[in-house]
N, C-alpha and C positions, 0 to 999 in steps of 0.2 A: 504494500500500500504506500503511494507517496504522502510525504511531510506535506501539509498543508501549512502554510506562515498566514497568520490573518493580519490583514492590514485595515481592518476597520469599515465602519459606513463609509464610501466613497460617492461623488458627484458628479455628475457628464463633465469633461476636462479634467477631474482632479490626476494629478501627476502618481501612479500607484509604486513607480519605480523606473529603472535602465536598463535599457537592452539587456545589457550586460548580465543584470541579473536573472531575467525571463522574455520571452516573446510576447506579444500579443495573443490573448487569446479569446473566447468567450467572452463579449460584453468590451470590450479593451480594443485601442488602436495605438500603433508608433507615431511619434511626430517628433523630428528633429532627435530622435536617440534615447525618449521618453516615452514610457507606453501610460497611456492616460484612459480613463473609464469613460465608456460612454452612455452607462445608464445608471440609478442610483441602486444600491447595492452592497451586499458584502465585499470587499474588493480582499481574494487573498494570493498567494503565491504556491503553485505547486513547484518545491523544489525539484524535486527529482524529475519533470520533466520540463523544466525551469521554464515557465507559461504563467501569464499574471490572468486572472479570469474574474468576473464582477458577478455572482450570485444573485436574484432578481430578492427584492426585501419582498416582495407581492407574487406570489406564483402565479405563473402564464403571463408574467410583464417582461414583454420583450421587443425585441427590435425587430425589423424587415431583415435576412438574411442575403450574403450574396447567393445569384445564380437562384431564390426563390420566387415564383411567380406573385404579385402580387395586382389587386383590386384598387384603384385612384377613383376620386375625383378630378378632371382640370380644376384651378383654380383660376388662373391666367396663361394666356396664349403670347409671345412677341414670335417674330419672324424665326427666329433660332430657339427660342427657350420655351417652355412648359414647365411651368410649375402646377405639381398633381399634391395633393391628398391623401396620401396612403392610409383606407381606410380599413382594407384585412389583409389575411394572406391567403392563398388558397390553400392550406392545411392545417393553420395553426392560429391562436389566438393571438393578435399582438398589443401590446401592453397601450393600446389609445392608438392614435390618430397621429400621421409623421407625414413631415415634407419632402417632397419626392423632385429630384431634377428630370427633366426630359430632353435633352440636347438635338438638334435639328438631324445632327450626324447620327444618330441613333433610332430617330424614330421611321425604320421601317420602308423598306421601296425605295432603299439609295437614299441621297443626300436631300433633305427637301429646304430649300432654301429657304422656303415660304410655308413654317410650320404651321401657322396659325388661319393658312387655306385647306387646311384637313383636320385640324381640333378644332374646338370651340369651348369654351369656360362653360360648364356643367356637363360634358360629356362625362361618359364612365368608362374606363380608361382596364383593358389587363394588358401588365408590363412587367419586365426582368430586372429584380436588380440587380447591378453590375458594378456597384463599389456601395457598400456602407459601413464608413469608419466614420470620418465627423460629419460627413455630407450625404446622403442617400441622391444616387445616381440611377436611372434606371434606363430601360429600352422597350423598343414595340419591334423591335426587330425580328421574323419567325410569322408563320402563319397563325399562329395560336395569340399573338398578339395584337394588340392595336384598339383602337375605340369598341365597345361591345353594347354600350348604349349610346346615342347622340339624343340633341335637344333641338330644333328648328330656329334660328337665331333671328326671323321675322318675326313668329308667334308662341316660340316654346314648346310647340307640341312634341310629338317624340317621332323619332324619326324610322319609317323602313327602310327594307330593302328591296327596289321590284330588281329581279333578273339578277345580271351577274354584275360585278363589279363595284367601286368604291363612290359610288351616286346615290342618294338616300332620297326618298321624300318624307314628308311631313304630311303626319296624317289629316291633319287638320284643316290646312290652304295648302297642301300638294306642290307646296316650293322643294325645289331641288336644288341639293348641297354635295359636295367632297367631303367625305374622312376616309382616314387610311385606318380601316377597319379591321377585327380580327375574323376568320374564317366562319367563326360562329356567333357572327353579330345578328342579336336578338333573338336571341335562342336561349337566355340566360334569363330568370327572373332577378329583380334587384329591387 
């Protein structure tokens, strides 16, 4: 069994130790040669496999993981960026509600310059995440990703899908819109 070292209640940022002495591990990220907590927690040290980890104070309070699918809101759209909501995961409880990056390069069907001609602010978003240490990064990139609800951005209604392809109308006044949608948009209660 390894030696456990406890190093107490710890805080998102708080500094838990140095490389030197353990990795990154569980709950923890490196920055600048320091591995620092990034949820609030027991923060302790497995010597023996010299790994610093943060222990949840509240069980099932946890973070988005890398490479796990998760459920967004848009919150905002600019030409490059999306900021999402990360409001579950799709297997696991996560400890509230987290800020999600969407970068233009990442969201799916190549490069789109003009990310915010395919989302819109209250769409419902399933994306990858692809870095969560201080910042959550994700992707729509993969068939299984991308918008899986939209909302009509003349009247709000909710948006179908007739035929094939990334064109939706609105059930309501039958305006037609872009999103770079996932394979099984609208097929998902929410």
């Amino acid at each position: 069994m390894s030696e456990v070292g406890n190093r107490g209640v710890v805080v998102p940022g708080d500094v838990m130790g140095t490389i030197e002495e353990g990795g990154p591990g569980e709950g923890t990220y490196e920055k600048e040669g320091r591995v620092r907590a990034t949820l609030i927690g027991q923060g302790q040290l497995d010597r023996e496999n010299k790994v610093f980890v943060v222990k949840p104070l509240a069980p099932g309070l946890s973070l988005p993981r890398e490479g796990e699918e998760v459920i967004a809101r848009v919150v905002s759209v600019q030409n490059s960026l999306a900021i999402l909501e990360i409001v579950k995961s799709s297997d696991r409880t996560l400890g509230g509600t987290f800020t999600g990056l969407l970068h233009h390069t990442r969201a799916g069907g190549g490069v789109r310059s003009k990310l915010k001609k395919y989302m819109k602010a209250g769409d419902i978003v399933r994306a990858k995440v692809v870095y969560a240490k201080n910042l959550i990064h994700v992707s729509t990139v993969g068939s299984r990703l991308g918008v899986i609800l939209g909302y009509c951005s003349k009247c709000g209604g909710k948006l179908e899908r007739k035929g094939s392809g990334n064109y939706l109308h609105c059930v309501n006044c039958d305006w037609k819109e872009a999103r770079f949608t996932a394979a099984d948009y609208g097929t998902l209660e929410w």
